[in-house]
mmCIF file as gemmi writes it, N, C-alpha and C atoms, coordinates in Angstrom:
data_model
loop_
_atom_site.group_PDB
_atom_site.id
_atom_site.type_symbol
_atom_site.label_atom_id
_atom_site.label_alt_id
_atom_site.label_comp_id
_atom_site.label_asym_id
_atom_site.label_entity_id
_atom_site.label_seq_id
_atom_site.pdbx_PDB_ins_code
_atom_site.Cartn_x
_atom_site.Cartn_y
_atom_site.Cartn_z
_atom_site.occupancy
_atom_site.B_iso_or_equiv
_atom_site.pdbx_formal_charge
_atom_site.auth_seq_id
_atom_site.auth_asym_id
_atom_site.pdbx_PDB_model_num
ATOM 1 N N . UNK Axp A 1 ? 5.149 -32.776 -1.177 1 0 ? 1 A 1
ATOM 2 C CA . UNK Axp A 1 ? 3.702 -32.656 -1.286 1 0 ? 1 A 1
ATOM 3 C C . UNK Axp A 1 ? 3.26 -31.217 -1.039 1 0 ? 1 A 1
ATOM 4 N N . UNK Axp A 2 ? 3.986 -30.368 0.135 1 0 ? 2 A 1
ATOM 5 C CA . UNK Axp A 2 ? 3.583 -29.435 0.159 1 0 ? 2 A 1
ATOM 6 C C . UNK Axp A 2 ? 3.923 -28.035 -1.046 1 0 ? 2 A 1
ATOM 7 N N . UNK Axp A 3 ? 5.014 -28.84 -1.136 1 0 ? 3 A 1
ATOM 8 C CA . UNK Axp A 3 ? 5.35 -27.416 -2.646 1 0 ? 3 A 1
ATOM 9 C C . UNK Axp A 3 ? 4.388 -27.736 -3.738 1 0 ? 3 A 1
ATOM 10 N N . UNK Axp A 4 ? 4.441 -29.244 -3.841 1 0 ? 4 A 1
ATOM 11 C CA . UNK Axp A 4 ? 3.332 -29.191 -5.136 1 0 ? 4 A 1
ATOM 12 C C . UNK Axp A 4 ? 1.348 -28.323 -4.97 1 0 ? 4 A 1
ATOM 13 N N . UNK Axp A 5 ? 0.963 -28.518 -3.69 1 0 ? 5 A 1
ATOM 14 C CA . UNK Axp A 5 ? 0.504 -27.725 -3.546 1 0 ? 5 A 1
ATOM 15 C C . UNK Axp A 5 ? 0.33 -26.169 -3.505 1 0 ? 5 A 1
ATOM 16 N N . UNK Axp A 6 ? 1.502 -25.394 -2.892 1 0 ? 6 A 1
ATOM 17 C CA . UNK Axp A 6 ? 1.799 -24.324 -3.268 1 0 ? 6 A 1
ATOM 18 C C . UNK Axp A 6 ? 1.965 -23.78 -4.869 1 0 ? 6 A 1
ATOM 19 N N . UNK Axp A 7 ? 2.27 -24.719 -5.516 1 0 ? 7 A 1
ATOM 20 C CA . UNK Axp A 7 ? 2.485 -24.094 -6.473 1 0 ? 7 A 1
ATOM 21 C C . UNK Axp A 7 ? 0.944 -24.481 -7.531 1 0 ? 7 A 1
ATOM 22 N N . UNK Axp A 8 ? 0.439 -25.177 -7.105 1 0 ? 8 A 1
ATOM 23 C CA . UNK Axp A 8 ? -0.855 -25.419 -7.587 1 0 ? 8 A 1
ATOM 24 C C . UNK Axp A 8 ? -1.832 -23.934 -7.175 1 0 ? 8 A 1
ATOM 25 N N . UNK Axp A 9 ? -2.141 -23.692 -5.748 1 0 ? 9 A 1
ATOM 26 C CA . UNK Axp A 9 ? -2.754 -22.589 -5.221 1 0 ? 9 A 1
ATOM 27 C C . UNK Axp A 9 ? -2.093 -21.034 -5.86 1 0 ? 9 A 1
ATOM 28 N N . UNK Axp A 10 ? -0.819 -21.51 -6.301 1 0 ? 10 A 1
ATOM 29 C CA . UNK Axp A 10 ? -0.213 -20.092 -6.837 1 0 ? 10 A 1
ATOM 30 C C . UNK Axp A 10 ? -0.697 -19.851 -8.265 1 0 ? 10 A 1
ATOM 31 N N . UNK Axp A 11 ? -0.866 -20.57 -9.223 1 0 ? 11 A 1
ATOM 32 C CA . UNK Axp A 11 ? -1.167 -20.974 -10.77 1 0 ? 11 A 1
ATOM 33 C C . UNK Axp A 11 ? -2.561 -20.75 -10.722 1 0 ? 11 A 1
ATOM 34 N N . UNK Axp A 12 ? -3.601 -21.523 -9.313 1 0 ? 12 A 1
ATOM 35 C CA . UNK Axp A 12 ? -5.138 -20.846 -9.384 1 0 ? 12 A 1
ATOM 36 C C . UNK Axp A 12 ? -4.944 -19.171 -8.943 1 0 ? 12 A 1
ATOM 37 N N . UNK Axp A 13 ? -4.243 -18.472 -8.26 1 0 ? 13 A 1
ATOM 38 C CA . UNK Axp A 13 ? -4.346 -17.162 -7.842 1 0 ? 13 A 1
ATOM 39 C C . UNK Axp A 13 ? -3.891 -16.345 -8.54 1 0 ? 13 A 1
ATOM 40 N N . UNK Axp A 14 ? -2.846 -16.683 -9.693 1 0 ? 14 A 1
ATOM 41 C CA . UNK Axp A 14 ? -2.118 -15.67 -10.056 1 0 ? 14 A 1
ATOM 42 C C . UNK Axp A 14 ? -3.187 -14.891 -11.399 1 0 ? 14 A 1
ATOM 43 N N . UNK Axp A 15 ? -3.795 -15.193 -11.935 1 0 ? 15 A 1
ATOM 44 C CA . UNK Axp A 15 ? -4.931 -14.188 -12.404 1 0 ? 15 A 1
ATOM 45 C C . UNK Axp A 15 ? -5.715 -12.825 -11.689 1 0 ? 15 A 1
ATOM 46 N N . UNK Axp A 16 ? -4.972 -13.2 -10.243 1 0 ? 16 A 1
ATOM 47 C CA . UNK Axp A 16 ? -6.051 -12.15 -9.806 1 0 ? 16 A 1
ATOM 48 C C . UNK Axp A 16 ? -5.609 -12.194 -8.569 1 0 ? 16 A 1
ATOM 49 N N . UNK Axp A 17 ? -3.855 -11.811 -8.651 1 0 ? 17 A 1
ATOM 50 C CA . UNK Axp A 17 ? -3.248 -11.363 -7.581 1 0 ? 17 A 1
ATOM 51 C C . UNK Axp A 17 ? -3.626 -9.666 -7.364 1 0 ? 17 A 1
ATOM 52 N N . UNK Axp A 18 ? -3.525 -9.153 -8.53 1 0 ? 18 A 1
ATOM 53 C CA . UNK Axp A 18 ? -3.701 -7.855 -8.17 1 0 ? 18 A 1
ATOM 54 C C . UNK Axp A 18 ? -5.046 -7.215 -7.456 1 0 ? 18 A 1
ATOM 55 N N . UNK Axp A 19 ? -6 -7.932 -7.98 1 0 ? 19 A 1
ATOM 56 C CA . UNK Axp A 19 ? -7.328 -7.8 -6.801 1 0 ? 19 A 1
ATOM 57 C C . UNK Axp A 19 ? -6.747 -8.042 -5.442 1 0 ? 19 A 1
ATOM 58 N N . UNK Axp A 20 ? -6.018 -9.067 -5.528 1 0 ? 20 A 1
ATOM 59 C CA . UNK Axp A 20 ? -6.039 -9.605 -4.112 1 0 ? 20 A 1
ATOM 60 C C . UNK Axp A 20 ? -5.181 -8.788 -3.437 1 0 ? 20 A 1
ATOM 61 N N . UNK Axp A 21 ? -4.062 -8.213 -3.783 1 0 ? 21 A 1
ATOM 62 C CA . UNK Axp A 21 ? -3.03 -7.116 -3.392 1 0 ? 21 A 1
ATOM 63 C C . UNK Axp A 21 ? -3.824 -5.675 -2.872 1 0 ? 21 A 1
ATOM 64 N N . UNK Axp A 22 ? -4.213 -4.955 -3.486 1 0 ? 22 A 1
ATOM 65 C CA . UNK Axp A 22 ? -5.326 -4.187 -3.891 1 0 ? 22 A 1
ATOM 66 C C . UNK Axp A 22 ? -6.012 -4.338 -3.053 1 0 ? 22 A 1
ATOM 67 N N . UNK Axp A 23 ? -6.783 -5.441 -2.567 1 0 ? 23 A 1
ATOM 68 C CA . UNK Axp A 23 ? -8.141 -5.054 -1.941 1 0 ? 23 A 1
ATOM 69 C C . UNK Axp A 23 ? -7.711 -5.162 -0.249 1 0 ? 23 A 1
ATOM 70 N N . UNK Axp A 24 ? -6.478 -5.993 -0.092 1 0 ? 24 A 1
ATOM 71 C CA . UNK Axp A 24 ? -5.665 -6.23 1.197 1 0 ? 24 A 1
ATOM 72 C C . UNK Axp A 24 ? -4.963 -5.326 1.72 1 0 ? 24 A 1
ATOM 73 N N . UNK Axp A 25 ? -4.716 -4.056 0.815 1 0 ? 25 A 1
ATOM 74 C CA . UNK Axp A 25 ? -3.673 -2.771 1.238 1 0 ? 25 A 1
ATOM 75 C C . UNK Axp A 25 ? -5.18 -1.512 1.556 1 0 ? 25 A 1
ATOM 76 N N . UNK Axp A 26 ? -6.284 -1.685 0.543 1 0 ? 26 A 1
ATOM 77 C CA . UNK Axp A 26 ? -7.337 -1 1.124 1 0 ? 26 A 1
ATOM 78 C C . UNK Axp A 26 ? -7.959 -1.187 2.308 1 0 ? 26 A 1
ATOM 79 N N . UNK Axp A 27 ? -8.139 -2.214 2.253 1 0 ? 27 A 1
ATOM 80 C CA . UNK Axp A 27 ? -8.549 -3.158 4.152 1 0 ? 27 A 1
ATOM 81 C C . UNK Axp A 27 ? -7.735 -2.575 4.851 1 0 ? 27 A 1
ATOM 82 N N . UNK Axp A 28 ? -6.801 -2.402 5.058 1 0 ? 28 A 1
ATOM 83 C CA . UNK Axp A 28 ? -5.292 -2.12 5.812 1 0 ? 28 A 1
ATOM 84 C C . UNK Axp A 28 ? -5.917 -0.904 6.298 1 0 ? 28 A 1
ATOM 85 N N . UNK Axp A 29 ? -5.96 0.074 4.668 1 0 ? 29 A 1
ATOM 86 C CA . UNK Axp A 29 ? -5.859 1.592 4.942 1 0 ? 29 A 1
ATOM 87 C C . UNK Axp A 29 ? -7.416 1.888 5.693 1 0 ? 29 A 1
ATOM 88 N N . UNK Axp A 30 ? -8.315 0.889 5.418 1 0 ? 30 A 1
ATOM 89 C CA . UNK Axp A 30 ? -9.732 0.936 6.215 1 0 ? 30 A 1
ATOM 90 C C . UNK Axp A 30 ? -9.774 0.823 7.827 1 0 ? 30 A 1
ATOM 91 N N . UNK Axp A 31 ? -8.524 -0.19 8.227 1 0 ? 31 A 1
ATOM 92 C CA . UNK Axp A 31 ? -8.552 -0.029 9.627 1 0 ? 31 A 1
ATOM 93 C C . UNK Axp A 31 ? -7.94 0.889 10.254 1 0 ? 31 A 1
ATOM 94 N N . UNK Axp A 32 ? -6.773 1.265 9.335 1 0 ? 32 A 1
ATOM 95 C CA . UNK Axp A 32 ? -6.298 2.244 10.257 1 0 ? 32 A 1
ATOM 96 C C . UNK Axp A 32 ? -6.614 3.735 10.242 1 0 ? 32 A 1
ATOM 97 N N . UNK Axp A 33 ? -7.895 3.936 9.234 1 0 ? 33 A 1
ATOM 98 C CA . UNK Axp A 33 ? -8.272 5.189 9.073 1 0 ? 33 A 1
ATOM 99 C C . UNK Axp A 33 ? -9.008 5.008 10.534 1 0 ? 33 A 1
ATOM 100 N N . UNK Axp A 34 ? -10.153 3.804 10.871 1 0 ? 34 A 1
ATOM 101 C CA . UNK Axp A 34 ? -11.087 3.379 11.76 1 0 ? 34 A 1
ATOM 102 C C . UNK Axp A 34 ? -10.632 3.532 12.943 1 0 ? 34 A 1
ATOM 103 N N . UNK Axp A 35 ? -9.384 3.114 13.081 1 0 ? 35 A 1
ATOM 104 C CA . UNK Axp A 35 ? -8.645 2.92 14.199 1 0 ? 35 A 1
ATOM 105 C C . UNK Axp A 35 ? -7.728 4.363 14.833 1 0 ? 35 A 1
ATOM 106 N N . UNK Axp A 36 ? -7.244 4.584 14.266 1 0 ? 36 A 1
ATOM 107 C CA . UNK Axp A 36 ? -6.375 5.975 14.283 1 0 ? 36 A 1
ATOM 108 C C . UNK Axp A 36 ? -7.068 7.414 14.116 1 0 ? 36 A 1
ATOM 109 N N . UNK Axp A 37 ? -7.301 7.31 12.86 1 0 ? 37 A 1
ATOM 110 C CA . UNK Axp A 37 ? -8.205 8.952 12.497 1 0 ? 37 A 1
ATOM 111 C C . UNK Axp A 37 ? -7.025 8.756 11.053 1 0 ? 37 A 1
ATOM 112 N N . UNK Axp A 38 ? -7.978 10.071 10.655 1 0 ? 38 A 1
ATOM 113 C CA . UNK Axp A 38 ? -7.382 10.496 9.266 1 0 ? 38 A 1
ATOM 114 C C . UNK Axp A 38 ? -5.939 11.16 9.529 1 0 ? 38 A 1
ATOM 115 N N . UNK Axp A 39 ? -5.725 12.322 10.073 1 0 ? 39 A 1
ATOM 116 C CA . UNK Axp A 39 ? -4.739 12.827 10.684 1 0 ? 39 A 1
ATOM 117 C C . UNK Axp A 39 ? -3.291 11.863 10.603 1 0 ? 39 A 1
ATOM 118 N N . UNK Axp A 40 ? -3.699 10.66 11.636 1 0 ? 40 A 1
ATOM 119 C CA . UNK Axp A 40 ? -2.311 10.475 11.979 1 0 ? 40 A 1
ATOM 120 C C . UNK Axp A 40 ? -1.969 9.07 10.644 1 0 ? 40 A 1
ATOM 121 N N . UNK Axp A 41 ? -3.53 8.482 9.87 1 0 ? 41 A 1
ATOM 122 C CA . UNK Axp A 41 ? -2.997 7.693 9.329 1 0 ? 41 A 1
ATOM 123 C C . UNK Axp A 41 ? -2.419 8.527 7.964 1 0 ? 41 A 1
ATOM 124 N N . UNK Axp A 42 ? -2.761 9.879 7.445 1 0 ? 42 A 1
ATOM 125 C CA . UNK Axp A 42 ? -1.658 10.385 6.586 1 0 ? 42 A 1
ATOM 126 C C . UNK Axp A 42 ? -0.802 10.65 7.167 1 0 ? 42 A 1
ATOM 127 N N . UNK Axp A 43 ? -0.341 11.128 8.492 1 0 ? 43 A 1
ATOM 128 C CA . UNK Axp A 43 ? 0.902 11.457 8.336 1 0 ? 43 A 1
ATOM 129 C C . UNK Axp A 43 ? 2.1 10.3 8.132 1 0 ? 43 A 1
ATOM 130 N N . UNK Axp A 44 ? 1.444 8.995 8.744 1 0 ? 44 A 1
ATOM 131 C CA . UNK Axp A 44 ? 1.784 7.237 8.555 1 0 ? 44 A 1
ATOM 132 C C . UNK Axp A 44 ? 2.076 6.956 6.839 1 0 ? 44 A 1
ATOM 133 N N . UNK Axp A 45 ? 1.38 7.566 6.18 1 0 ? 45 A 1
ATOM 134 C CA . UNK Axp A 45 ? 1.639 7.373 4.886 1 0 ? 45 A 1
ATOM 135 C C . UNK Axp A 45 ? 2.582 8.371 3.896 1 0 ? 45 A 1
ATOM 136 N N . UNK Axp A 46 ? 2.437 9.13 4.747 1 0 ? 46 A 1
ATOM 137 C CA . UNK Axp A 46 ? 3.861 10.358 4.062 1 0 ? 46 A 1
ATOM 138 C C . UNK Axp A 46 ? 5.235 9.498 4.558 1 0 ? 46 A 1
ATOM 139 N N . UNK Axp A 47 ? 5.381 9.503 5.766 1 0 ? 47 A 1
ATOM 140 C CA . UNK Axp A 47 ? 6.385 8.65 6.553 1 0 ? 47 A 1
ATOM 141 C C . UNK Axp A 47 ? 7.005 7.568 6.065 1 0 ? 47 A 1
ATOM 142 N N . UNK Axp A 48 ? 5.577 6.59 5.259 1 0 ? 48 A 1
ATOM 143 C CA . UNK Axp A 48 ? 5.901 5.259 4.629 1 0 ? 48 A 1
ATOM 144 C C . UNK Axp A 48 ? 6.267 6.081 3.137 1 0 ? 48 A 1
ATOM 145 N N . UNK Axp A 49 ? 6.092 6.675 2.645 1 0 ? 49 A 1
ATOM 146 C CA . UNK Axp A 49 ? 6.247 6.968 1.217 1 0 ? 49 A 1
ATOM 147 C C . UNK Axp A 49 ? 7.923 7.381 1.162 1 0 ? 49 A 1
ATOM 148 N N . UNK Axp A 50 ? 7.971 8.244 2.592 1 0 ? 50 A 1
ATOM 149 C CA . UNK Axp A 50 ? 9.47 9.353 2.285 1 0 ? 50 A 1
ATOM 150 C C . UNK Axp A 50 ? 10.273 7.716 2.702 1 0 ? 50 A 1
ATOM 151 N N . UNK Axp A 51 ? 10.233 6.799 3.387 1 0 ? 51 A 1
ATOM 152 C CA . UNK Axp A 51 ? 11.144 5.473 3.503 1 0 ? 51 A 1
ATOM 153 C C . UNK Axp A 51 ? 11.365 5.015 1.835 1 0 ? 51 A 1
ATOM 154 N N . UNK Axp A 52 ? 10.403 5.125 1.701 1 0 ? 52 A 1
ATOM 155 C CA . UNK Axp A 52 ? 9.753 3.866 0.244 1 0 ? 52 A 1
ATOM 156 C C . UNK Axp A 52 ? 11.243 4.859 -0.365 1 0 ? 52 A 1
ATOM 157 N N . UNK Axp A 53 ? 10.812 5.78 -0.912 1 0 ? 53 A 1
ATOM 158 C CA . UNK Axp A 53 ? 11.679 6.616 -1.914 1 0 ? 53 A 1
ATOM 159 C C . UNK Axp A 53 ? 13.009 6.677 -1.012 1 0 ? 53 A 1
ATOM 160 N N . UNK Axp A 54 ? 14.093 6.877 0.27 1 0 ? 54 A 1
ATOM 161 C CA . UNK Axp A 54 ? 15.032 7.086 0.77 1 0 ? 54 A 1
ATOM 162 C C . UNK Axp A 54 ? 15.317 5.286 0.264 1 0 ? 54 A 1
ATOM 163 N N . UNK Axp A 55 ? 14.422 4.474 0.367 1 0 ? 55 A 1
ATOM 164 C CA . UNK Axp A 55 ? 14.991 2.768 -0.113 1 0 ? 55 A 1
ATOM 165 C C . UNK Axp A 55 ? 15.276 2.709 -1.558 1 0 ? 55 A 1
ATOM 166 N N . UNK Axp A 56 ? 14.308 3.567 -2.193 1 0 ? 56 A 1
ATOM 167 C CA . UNK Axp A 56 ? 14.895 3.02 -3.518 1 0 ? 56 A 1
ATOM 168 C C . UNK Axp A 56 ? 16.082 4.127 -4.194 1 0 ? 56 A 1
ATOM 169 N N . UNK Axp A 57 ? 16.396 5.054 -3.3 1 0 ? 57 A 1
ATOM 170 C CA . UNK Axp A 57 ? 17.438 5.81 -3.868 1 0 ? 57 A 1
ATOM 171 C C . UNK Axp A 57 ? 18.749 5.23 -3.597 1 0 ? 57 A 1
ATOM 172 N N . UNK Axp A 58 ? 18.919 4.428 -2.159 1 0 ? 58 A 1
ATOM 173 C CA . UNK Axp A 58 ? 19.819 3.781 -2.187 1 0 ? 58 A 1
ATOM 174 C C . UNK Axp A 58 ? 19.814 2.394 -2.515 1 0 ? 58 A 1
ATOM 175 N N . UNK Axp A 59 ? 18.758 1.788 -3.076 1 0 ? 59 A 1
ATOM 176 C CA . UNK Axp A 59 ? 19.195 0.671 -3.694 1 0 ? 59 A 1
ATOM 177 C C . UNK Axp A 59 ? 19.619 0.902 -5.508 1 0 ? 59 A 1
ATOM 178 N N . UNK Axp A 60 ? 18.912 2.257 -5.841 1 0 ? 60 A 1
ATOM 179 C CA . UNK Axp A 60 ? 19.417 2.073 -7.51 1 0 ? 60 A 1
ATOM 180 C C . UNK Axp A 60 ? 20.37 3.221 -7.159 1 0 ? 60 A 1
ATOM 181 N N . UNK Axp A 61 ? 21.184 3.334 -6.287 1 0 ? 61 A 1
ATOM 182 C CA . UNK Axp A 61 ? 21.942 4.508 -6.507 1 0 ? 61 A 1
ATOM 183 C C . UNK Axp A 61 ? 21.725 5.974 -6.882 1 0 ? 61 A 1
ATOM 184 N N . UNK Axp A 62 ? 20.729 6.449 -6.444 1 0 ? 62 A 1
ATOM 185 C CA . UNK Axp A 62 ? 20.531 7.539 -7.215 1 0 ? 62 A 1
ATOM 186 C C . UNK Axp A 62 ? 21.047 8.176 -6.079 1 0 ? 62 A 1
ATOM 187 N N . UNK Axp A 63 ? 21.055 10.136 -6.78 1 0 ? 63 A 1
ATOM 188 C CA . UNK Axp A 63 ? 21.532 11.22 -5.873 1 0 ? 63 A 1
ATOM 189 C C . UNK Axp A 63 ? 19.856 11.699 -5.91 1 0 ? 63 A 1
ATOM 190 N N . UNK Axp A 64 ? 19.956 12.839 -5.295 1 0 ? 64 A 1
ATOM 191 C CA . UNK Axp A 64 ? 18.267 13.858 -4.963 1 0 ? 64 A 1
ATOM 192 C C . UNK Axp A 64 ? 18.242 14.787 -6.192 1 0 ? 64 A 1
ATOM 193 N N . UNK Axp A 65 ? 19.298 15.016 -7.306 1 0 ? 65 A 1
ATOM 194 C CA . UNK Axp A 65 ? 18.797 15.86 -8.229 1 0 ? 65 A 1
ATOM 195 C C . UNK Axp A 65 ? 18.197 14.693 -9.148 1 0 ? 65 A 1
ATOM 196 N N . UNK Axp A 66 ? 18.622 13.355 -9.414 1 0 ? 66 A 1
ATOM 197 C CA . UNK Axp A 66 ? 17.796 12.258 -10.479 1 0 ? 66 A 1
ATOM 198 C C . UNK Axp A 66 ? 16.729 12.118 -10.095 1 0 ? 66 A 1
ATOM 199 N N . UNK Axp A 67 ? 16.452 12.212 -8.742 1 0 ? 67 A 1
ATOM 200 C CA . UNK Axp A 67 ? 15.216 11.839 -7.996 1 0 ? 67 A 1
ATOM 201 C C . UNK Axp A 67 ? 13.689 12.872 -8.264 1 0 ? 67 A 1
ATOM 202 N N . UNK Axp A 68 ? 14.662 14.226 -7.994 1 0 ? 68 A 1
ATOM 203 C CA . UNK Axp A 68 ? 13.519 15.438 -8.487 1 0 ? 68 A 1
ATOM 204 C C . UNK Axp A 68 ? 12.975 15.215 -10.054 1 0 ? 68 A 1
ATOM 205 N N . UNK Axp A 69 ? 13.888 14.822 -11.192 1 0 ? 69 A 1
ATOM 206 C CA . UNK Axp A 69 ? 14.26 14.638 -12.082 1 0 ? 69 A 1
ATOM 207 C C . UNK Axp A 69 ? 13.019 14.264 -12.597 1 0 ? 69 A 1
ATOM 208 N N . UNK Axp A 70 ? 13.087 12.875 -12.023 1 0 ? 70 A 1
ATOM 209 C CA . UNK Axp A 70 ? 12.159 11.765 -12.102 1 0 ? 70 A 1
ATOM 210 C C . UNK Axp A 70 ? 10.508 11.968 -11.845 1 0 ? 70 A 1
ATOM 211 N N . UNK Axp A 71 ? 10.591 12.795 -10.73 1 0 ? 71 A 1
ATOM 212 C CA . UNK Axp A 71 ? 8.94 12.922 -10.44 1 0 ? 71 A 1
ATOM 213 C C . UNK Axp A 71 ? 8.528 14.146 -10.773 1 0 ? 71 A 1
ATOM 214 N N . UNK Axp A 72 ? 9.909 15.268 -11.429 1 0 ? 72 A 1
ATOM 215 C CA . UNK Axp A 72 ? 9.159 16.361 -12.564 1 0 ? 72 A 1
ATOM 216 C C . UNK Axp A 72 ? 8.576 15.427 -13.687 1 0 ? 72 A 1
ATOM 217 N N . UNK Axp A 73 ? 9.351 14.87 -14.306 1 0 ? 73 A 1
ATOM 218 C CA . UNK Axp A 73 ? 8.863 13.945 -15.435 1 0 ? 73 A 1
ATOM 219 C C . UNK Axp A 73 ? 7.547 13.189 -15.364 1 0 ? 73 A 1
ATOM 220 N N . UNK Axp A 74 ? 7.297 12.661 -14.389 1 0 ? 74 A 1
ATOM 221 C CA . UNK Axp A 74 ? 6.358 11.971 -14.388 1 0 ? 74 A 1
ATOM 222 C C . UNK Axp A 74 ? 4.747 13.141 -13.6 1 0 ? 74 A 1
ATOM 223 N N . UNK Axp A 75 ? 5.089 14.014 -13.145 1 0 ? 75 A 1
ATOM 224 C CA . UNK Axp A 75 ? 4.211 15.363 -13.379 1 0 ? 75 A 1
ATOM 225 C C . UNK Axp A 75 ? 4.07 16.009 -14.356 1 0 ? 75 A 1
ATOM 226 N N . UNK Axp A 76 ? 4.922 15.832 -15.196 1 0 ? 76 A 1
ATOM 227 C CA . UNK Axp A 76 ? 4.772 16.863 -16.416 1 0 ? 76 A 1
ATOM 228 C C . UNK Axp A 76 ? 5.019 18.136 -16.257 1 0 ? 76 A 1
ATOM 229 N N . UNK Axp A 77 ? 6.011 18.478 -15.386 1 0 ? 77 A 1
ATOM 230 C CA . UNK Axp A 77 ? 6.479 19.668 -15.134 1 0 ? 77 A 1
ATOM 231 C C . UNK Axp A 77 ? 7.777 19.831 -16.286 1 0 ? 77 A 1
Protein backbone atom coordinates (compact mmCIF):
# COMPACT_ATOMS: atom_id res chain seq x y z
CA UNK A 1 0.00 0.00 0.00
CA UNK A 2 2.67 2.18 0.79
CA UNK A 3 4.71 1.91 -2.50
CA UNK A 4 1.59 2.24 -4.40
CA UNK A 5 1.28 5.45 -2.88
CA UNK A 6 4.72 6.57 -3.39
CA UNK A 7 4.65 6.01 -6.63
CA UNK A 8 1.35 7.73 -7.16
CA UNK A 9 2.81 11.10 -5.23
CA UNK A 10 5.93 10.59 -7.52
CA UNK A 11 3.86 10.58 -11.10
CA UNK A 12 1.79 13.83 -9.42
CA UNK A 13 5.39 15.59 -8.70
CA UNK A 14 7.43 14.66 -11.36
CA UNK A 15 6.33 17.66 -13.69
CA UNK A 16 7.72 19.94 -11.45
CA UNK A 17 10.51 18.36 -9.68
CA UNK A 18 12.76 20.87 -10.90
CA UNK A 19 10.85 23.81 -9.25
CA UNK A 20 10.84 21.82 -6.38
CA UNK A 21 14.73 21.06 -6.44
CA UNK A 22 15.43 24.65 -7.29
CA UNK A 23 13.43 26.41 -4.96
CA UNK A 24 14.73 23.91 -1.89
CA UNK A 25 18.59 24.52 -2.70
CA UNK A 26 17.64 28.47 -2.83
CA UNK A 27 15.88 28.23 0.66
CA UNK A 28 19.03 26.43 1.78
CA UNK A 29 21.31 29.14 0.26
CA UNK A 30 18.68 31.82 1.98
CA UNK A 31 19.39 30.47 5.39
CA UNK A 32 22.64 30.17 5.36
CA UNK A 33 23.40 33.48 3.81
CA UNK A 34 20.85 34.69 7.04
CA UNK A 35 22.52 32.63 9.29
CA UNK A 36 26.25 32.77 8.57
CA UNK A 37 27.00 35.95 6.41
CA UNK A 38 28.01 36.10 2.88
CA UNK A 39 31.71 35.57 3.58
CA UNK A 40 31.70 32.28 5.08
CA UNK A 41 28.61 30.94 3.10
CA UNK A 42 30.91 31.43 -0.23
CA UNK A 43 33.67 30.19 1.04
CA UNK A 44 31.07 26.88 2.00
CA UNK A 45 30.32 26.89 -1.60
CA UNK A 46 33.78 26.97 -3.18
CA UNK A 47 34.57 24.07 -0.64
CA UNK A 48 31.30 22.23 -1.82
CA UNK A 49 32.10 22.84 -5.51
CA UNK A 50 36.13 21.87 -5.22
CA UNK A 51 34.48 18.21 -3.43
CA UNK A 52 31.72 18.12 -6.17
CA UNK A 53 34.55 18.22 -8.99
CA UNK A 54 37.54 16.04 -6.76
CA UNK A 55 34.06 13.34 -6.78
CA UNK A 56 33.48 13.39 -10.14
CA UNK A 57 37.09 13.12 -11.26
CA UNK A 58 37.38 10.09 -9.43
CA UNK A 59 34.33 8.56 -10.24
CA UNK A 60 34.73 9.06 -14.26
CA UNK A 61 38.35 8.66 -13.98
CA UNK A 62 39.62 11.61 -15.14
CA UNK A 63 43.31 13.20 -14.64
CA UNK A 64 43.47 17.44 -13.97
CA UNK A 65 44.64 18.10 -17.60
CA UNK A 66 40.82 16.51 -19.00
CA UNK A 67 39.43 18.40 -16.26
CA UNK A 68 41.00 21.94 -17.29
CA UNK A 69 40.10 20.67 -20.72
CA UNK A 70 36.62 20.52 -19.99
CA UNK A 71 35.85 23.84 -18.30
CA UNK A 72 38.15 25.70 -21.07
CA UNK A 73 35.54 24.27 -23.37
CA UNK A 74 32.71 25.05 -21.74
CA UNK A 75 34.16 28.89 -21.22
CA UNK A 76 35.01 29.23 -24.53
CA UNK A 77 38.46 29.72 -23.98
Amino acid sequence: MDQEKKERWMKQLKPYRFRIIWTFLFLLLAILLLLIGFGKTLVLLIFAAVGYIIGKMRDEDLDIYSLIDSVRSMMGI
